[in-house]
N, C-alpha and C positions, 0 to 999 in steps of 0.2 A: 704812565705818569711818573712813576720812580725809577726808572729806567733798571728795573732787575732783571737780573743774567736768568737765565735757567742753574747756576750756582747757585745763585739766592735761594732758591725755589728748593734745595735740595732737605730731607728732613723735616722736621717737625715744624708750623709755621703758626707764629702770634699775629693773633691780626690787634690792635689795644685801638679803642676810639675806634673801632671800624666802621661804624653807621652804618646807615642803608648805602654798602655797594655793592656791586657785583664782583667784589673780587673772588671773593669765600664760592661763592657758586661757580665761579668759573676754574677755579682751581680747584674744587674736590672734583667736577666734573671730567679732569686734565687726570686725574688720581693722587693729588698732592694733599696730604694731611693738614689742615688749616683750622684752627677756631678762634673764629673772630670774636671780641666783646663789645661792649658800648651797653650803656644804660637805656638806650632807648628801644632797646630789646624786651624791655618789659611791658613795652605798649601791644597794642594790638597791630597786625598789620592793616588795617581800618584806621587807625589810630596815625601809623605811621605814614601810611599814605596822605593822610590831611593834612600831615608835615611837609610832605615832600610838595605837595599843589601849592603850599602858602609859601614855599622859601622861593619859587620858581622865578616867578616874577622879579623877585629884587636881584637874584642872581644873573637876570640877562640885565636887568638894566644897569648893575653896578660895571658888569663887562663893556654896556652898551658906552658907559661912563668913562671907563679908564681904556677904551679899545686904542688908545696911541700906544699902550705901554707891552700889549702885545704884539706877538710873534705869530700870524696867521698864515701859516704853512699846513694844520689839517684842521684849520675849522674858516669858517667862509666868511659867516655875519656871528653879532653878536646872539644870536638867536640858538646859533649852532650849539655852540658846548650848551645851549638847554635843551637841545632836543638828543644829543646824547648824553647827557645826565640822565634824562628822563626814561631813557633807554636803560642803562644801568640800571636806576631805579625799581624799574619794572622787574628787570631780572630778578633782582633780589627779592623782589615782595611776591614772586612766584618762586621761589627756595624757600622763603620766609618758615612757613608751618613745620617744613622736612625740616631746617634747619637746627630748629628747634628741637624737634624730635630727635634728631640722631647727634645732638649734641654740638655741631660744628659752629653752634653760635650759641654764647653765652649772653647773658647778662652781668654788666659791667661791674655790676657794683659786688663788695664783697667778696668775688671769687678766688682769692687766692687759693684756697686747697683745688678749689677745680681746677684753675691753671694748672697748679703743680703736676696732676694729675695728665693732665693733656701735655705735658712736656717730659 
């Protein structure tokens, strides 16, 4: 989506605002040092999963809405980028507990000594 090099990727990596994605789990999984934050890390993954069912719907229909203004080269219908979101989604909220536990995903709010710390 950001189009980063494996440069990018080199050293210690902020994920800020990172929500539920699967980027954080697919890069520690790669072995790259990553910790993501976002305040909605304080919810439960229960919690956050209710998030992710309720925004789903306005998200295909808004795509279904402006689909002149994209570029459909790897997604098919407007349906698609939600059923890989939902994909992502899922990753993350099966990282979600470890995440937590081994630190690679913060909570947003207030952390600067933790940041410090992770950099």
């Amino acid at each position: 989506m950001f189009a980063l090099t494996p440069g990018d990727l080199l050293g210690k990596i902020l994920d800020c605002a990172a929500g539920p994605s699967s980027f954080n789990a697919e890069l520690i999984a790669e072995g790259h040092e990553v910790t993501s934050c976002d305040p909605i890390y304080s919810l439960s993954a229960e919690e956050i999963h209710a998030r992710i069912l309720a925004t789903r719907d306005r998200m295909v229909a808004n795509v279904r809405a402006a689909r002149e203004e994209f570029v459909w080269q790897e997604f098919i219908t407007p349906q698609h980028p939600g059923e890989v979101r939902m994909a992502a989604m899922q990753r993350f909220l099966t990282d979600f507990p470890e995440g937590l536990i081994q630190t690679n995903l913060q909570v947003g709010e207030g952390v600067d000594k933790r940041l410090d710390d992770a950099l």
